[in-house]
C-alpha positions in Angstrom: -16.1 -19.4 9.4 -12.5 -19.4 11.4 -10.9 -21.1 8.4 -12.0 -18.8 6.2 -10.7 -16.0 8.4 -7.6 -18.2 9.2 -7.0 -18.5 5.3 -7.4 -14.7 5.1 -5.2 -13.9 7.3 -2.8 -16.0 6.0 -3.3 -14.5 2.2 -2.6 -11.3 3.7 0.3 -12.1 5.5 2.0 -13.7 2.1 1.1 -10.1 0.3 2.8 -8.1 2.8 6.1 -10.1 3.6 6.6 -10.4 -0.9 5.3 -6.1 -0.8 8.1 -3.3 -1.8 8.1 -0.1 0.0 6.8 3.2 -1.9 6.3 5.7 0.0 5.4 7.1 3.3 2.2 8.1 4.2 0.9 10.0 6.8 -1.1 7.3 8.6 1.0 4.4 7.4 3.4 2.8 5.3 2.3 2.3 1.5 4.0 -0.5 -0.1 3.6 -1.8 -3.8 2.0 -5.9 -3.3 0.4 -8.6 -5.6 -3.2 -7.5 -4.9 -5.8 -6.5 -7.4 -7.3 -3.7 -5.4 -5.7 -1.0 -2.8 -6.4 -2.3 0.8 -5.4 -1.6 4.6 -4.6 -4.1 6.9 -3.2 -4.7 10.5 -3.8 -3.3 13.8 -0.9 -2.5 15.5 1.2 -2.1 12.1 -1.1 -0.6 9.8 -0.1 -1.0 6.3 -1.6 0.4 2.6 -1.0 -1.8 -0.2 -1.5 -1.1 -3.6 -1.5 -3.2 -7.2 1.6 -3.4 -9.5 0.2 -0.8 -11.6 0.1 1.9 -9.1 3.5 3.3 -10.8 0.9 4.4 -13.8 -1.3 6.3 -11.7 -1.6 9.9 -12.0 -1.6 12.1 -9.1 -4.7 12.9 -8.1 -5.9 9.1 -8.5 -2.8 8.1 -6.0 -4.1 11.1 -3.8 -7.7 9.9 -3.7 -7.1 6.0 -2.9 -4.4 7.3 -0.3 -6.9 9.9 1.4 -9.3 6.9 1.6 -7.1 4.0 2.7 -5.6 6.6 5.2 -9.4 6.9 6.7 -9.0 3.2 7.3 -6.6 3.4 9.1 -7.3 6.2 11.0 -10.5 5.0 12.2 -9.4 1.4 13.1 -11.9 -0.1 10.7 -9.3 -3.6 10.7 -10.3 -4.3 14.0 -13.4 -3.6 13.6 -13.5 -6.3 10.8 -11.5 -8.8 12.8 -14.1 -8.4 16.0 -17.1 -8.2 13.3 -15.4 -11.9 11.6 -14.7 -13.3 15.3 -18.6 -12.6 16.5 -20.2 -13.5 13.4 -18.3 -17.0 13.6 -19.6 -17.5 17.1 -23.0 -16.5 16.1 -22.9 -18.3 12.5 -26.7 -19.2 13.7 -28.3 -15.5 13.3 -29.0 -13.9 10.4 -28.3 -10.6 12.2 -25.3 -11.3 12.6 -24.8 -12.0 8.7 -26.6 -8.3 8.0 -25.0 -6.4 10.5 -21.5 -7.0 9.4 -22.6 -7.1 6.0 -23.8 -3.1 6.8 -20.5 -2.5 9.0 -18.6 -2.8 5.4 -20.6 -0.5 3.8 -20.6 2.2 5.9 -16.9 1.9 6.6 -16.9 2.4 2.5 -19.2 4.9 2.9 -17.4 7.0 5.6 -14.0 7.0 3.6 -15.2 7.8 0.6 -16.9 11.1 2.7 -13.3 11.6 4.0 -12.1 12.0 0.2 -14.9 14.5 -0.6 -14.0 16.6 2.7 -10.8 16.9 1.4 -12.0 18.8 -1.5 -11.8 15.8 -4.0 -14.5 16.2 -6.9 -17.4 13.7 -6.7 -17.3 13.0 -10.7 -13.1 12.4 -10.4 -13.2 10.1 -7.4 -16.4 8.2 -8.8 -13.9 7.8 -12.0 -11.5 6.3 -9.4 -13.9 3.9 -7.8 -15.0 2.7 -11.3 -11.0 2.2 -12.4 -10.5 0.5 -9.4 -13.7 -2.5 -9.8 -12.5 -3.0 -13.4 -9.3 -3.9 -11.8 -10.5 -6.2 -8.8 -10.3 -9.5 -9.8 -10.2 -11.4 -6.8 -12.8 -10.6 -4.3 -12.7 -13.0 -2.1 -9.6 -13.6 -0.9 -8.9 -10.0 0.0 -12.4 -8.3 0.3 -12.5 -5.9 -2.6 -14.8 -3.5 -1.5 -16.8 -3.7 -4.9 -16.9 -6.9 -5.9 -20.9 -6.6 -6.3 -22.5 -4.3 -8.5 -24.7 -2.8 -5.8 -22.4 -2.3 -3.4 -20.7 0.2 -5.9 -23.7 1.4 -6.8 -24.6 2.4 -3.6 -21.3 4.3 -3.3 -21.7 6.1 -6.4 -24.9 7.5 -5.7 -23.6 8.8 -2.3 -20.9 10.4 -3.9 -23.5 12.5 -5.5 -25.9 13.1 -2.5 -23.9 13.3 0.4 -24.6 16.7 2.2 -21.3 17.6 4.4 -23.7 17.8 7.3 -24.4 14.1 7.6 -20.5 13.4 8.2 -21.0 13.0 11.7 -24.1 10.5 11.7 -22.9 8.4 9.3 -19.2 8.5 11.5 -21.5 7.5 14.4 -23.4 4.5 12.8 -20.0 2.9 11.4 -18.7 3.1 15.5 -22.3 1.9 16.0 -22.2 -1.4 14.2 -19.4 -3.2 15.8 -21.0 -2.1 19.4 -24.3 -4.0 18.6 -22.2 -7.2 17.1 -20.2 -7.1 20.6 -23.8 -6.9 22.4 -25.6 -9.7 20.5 -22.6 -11.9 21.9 -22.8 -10.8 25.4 -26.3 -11.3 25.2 -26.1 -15.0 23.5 -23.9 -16.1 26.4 -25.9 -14.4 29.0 -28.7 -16.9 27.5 -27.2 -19.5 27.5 -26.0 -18.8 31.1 -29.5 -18.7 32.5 -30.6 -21.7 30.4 -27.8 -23.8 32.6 -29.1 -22.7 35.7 -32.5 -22.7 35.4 -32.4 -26.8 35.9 -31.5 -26.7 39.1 -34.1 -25.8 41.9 -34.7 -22.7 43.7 -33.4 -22.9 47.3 -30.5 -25.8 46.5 -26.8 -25.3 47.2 -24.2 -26.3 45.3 -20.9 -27.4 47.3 -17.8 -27.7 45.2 -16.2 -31.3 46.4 -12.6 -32.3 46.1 -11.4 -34.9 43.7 -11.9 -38.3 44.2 -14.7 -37.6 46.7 -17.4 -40.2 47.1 -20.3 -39.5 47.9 -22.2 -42.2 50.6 -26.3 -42.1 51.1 -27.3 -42.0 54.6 -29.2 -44.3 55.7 -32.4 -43.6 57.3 -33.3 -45.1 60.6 -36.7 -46.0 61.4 -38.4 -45.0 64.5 -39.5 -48.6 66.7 -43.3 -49.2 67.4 -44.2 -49.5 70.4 
């Protein structure tokens, strides 16, 4: 699991340092890369990049996948991945560790794509985008297309359609929710395994720390004389 995030990382790092500049946004730079999808990434320099064929979008589709790559950013969703990756490779072992991080990607989707309707984007229109944008993914796994399965999209379609604007704020909380509960299941693993160490040793013993090199010599025991 580190090598695969290692080997991530890495493909991301190659797209950014070959990226050209386009334009400024207002959460971060947006720069043109060879990627098949739009995606964020970094934490302290937060960075859009788009496919080659951005330069044939029309407006409102650049608007749309802006407003929702912007949300990413905004709401620190990379590091949220990056300490989602890090505890699920520590707990390879649990399947809830698989489903959790599998459910803090969708509602990250999920809470973008609710930042591009508050902005007054159509439902039908961005749905349009989202479909436009899984023809064009190609390569899911090296750089996470959000809709590399056909559920996963979907999913996202059908909330397009039933998303009430008061629900914004639950489904906010549940994404922030997630990565809390992935950073508890490892505190709690090591508190386990904690108590399982010390749980040999018998109630009422001390432990002295010796220096190095000390040896330790029985005493012996001296019988009392009969008399």
């Amino acid at each position: 699991m580190l090598v695969r995030v290692v080997g991530g990382w890495v493909v991301l790092w190659h797209a950014r340092r070959s990226s050209v500049h386009f334009q400024n946004s207002e959460r971060a730079e947006v720069r043109i890369a060879d990627v098949s999808t739009p995606l964020t990434c970094g934490v302290l320099r937060p960075m859009i990049l788009l496919p080659v064929a951005t330069r044939d979008w029309d407006a409102p589709r650049l608007s749309a996948v802006l407003l929702h790559e912007g949300a990413h950013v905004q709401r620190r969703d990379c590091l949220a991945k990056y300490v989602a990756q890090g505890v699920r490779s520590l707990l390879w072992w649990n399947p809830l560790a698989w489903m959790l991080a599998g459910r803090l990607d969708q509602e990250q989707e999920l809470a973008c794509d609710e930042a591009v309707l508050s902005a007054g984007v159509a439902p039908e229109d961005y749905a349009e985008t989202l479909l436009d944008a899984a023809r064009e993914c190609s390569s899911p796994l090296l750089l996470g297309c959000a809709m590399s399965g056909s559920s996963a999209l979907r999913a996202r379609l059908e909330h397009l359609f039933e998303w009430p604007q008061e629900a914004r704020r639950t489904t906010r909380r549940t994404a922030l929710a997630v990565p809390l509960l992935l950073a508890l299941m490892t505190g709690v693993s090591c508190a386990e395994k904690r108590m399982a160490q010390t749980s040999i040793i018998a109630p009422g013993t001390s432990i002295v720390q010796l220096a190095p090199g000390t040896s330790i010599v029985p005493q012996a025991r001296h019988r009392v004389p009969n008399h």
